[in-house]
ZAMARGU-4260 file (C-alpha; in steps of 0.2 Angstrom, whole numbers, plus 5000, padded with zeros to 4 digits):
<rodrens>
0) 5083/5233/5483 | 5076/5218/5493 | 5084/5218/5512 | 5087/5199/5508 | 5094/5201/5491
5) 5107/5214/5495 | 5113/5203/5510 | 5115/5189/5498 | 5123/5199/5481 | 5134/5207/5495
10) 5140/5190/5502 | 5135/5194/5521 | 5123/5180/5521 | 5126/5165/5510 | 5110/5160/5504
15) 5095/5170/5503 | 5083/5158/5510 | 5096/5160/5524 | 5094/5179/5526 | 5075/5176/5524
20) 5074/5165/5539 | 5087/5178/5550 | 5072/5191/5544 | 5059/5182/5550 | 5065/5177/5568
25) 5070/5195/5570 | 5090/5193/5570 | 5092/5208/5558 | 5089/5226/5561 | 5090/5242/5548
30) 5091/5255/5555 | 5089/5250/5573 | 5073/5244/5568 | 5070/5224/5566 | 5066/5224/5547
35) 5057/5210/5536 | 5066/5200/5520 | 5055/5212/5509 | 5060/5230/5518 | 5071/5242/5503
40) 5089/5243/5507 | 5097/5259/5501 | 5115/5267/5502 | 5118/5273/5519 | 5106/5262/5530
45) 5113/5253/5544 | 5113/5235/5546 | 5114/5225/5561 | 5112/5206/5559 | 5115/5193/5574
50) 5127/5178/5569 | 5123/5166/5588 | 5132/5178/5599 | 5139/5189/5590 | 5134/5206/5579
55) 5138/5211/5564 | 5135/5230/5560 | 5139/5235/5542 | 5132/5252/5531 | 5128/5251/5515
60) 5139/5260/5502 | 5130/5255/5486 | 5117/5245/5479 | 5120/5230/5464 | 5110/5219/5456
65) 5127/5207/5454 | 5143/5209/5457 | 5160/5197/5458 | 5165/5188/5473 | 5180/5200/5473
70) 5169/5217/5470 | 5156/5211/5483 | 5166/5218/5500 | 5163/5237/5490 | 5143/5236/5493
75) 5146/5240/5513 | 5159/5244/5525 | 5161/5236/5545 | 5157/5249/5560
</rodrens>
């Protein structure tokens, strides 16, 4: 799945043209590695995305086209 997809079926980023524009500017890292909107998320990648000052570090658990607000916090877990 498209990095900017999973962040937006997963809830972490509200809207994906949101998460695309966090992509561009370089505020979200897979693996360490900044990674553009259109990089392949898979379970167990590491996600680290800059909110302003502080980070956010999440792996990824499993992968959803859709999922329900409620189901959306069992695509990842916090580190």
């Amino acid at each position: 799945m498209r990095l900017d997809k999973f962040l937006k079926v997963s809830r972490l980023i509200k809207r994906r043209t949101v998460a695309n524009e966090a992509c561009d500017a370089g505020r979200v890292l897979v693996n360490e590695k900044p990674a553009k909107a259109s990089a392949k998320v898979k379970p167990g990648d590491v996600i680290e995305i800059q909110f302003g000052s502080r980070n956010v570090k999440v792996e990824v658990l499993s992968i959803a086209e859709t999922v329900r607000k409620e189901e959306a916090e069992n695509l990842y877990r916090y580190l």
